[in-house]
N, C-alpha and C positions, 0 to 999 in steps of 0.2 A: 504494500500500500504506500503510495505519496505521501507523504507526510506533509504535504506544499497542501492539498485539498484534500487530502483522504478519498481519492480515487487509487481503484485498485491497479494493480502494473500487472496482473495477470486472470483471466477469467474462467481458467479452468478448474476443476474440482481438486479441493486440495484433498493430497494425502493425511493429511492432518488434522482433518474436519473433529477427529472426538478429541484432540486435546481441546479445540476452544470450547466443547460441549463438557470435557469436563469440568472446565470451569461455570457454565452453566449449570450444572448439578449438583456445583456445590455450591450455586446459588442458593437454589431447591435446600438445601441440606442446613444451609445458613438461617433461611428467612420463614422454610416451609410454605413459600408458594407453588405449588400445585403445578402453574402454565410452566415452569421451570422445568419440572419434572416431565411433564406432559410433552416436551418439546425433545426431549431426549429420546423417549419413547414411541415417540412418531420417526424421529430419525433412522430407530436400531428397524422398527419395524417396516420401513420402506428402503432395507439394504439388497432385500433381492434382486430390485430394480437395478443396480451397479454389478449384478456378476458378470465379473471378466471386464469392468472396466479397467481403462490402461489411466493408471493413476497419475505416473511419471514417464512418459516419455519411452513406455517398454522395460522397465529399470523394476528388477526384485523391489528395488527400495520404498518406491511404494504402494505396495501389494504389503509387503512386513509393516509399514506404519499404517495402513489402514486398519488390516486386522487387528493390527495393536491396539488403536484405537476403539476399535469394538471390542476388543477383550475388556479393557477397562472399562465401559460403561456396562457390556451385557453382567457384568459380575454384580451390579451392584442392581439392576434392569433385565432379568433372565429374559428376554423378548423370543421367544421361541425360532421367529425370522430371523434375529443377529446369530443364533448359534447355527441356523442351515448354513446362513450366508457365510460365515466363518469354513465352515468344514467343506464348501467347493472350493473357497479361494485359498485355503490353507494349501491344496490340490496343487493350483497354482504355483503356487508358492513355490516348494519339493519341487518342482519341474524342472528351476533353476539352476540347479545344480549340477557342477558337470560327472562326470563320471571319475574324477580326480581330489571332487572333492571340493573345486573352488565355484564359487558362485559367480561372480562378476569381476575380480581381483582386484577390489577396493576396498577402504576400510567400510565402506557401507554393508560387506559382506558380513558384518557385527551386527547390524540390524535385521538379516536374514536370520541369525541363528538365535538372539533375543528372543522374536517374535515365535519361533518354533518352540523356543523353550517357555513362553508364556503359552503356548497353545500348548503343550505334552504335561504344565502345571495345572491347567482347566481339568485336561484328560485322566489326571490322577488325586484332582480334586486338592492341592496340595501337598499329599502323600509324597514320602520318597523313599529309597534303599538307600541303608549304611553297607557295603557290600555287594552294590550289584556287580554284575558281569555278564556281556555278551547273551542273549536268549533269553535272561530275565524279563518278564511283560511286569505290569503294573498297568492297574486301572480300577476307576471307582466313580461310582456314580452318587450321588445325594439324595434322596425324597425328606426335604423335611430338616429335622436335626438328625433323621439317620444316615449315615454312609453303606455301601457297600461296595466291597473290597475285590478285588479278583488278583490271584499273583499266578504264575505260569511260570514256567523253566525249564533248563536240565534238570534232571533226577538229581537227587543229593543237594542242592543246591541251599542254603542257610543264609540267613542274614538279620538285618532287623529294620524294620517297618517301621518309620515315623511320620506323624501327624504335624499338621502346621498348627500355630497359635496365632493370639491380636497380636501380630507383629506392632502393628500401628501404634498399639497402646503399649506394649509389652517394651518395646526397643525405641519407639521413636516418642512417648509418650501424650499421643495426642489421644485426646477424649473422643472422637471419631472419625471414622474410616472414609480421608476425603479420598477425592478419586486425584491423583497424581501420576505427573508423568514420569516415564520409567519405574515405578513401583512392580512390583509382584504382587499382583490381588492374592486377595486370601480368600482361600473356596470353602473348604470345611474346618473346622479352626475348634482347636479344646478348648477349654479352662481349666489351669492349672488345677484346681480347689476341687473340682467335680470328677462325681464318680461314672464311670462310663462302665455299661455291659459292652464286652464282645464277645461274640459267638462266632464262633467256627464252623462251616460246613458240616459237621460229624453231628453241629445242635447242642456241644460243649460249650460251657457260659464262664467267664470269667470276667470280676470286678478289677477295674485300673482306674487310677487316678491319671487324671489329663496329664498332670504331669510326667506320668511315666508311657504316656500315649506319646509326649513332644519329645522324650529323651531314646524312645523305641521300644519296641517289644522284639522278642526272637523269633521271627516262621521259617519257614519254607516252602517249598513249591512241590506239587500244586496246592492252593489254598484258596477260601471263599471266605470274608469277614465281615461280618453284621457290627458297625461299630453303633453306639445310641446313648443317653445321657441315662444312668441306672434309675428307675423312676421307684419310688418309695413303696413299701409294701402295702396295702390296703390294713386300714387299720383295724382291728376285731374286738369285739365286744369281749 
C-alpha cells in the first residue's frame, strides 16, 4: 500500500489474507463483537472457492502461507470448508518437492516445511513421539474434550506418547489464546492438575494426571487411545 494515499500497489489476492484476519479475531476476542467473528467465519467458509488458486506467482511460498493462515484461524473456527480446503491444497503443497528433497532452493523452502509441520501438528492433534523412527504413524482425532489416538509401526517398536499443554498461558503467560503469527496452535491440550482416563484398545483404563500426559507415557505399536478428563463417580446414597 502507498502510504502517499493508501492506495494499494498491488491487487491481487494476498497470500496472507489470515494474518490480517487474525488480527480481526482478536478483535472478536478483545471486545466480543460478534461481526468480528462472523467475518472470519465467512472467510474460512468461502475457501473452496480459491482451490488451486496460484497465490504467488507459481511459488510453494504461497500455497505454505495461505494454509498457514487457515491453520491458524480454523483452530480457533473449526469451519468444516477451511479443513476440506486445507487437505487439497496441503496436496498441493507435497507436489513441490523435488525428488532430492529441495523444494525451490531458497530460504523460503523454511516456509514449505513450517507449514507441513503445522498441518502433521492438526493431524496429531498436538500429540508427539519421544522416540520415533522411520514407519512410526501417529494420528488423533478430537470429539469434544475427548481425543482418540491411533499409533502404527514396526513390530517391537516402544517409545513415549506426549500430549500438548496452554503453551500460551503455560510458557508465554498470557490469559488467552490470541491467534499469532508463527505460533503452533494448540489442538488438544491437558491440564496439568487434572485427572484424565485413558483406555486402550484391549478396554484397559488407567488414571494420569495431565501432567504426566505432557511429560509422556510409554506404548507401543500397534495401539488405539481413548484419552478424556476422568469424570467423578456418581455419588450414592
Amino acid at each position: 500500500m502507498r502510504t502517499s494515499d493508501l492506495q494499494p500497489l498491488q491487487r491481487r489476492l494476498s497470500d496472507n489474507w489470515g494474518y490480517v484476519y487474525g488480527a480481526v479475531y482478536t478483535h472478536f476476542m478483545v471486545t466480543g463483537e460478534a461481526r468480528y467473528r462472523d467475518a472470519v467465519r465467512r472467510v474460512l467458509a468461502g475457501l473452496p472457492r480459491y482451490r488451486g488458486h496460484d497465490w504467488e506467482n507459481g511459488s510453494q511460498d504461497g500455497y505454505a502461507d495461505s494454509i498457514e493462515s487457515a491453520l491458524y484461524l480454523a483452530n480457533r473456527e473449526p469451519v468444516p470448508e477451511a479443513f476440506d480446503w486445507i487437505e487439497t491444497e496441503v496436496k498441493t503443497l507435497l507436489g513441490f518437492q523435488r525428488e532430492d528433497g529441495v523444494v525451490e532452493g531458497w530460504h523460503g523452502d523454511g516456509n514449505w516445511a513450517r507449514t507441513l509441520l503445522l498441518y502433521a501438528m492438526w493431524k496429531t492433534q498436538g500429540c508427539f513421539l519421544d522416540g520415533w523412527r522411520e514407519g512410526v504413524r501417529l494420528g488423533a482425532v478430537r470429539e469434544g474434550d475427548r481425543l482418540f489416538v491411533s499409533l502404527e509401526g514396526p513390530a517391537g517398536w516402544t517409545g513415549r506418547l506426549r500430549f500438548d499443554h496452554a503453551r500460551h498461558r503455560r510458557v508465554l503467560n498470557f490469559d488467552r489464546n490470541y491467534v499469532r503469527l508463527n505460533e503452533w496452535p494448540e489442538w488438544f491440550t491437558v491440564d496439568e492438575n487434572t485427572l484424565y482416563r485413558v483406555r486402550d484398545g484391549s478396554g484397559q483404563d488407567a488414571l494420569r494426571l495431565g501432567s504426566e500426559l505432557k511429560d509422556g507415557i510409554e506404548v507401543a505399536v500397534p495401539r488405539r487411545y481413548t484419552v478424556e478428563p476422568a469424570r467423578p463417580a456418581a455419588a450414592t446414597e
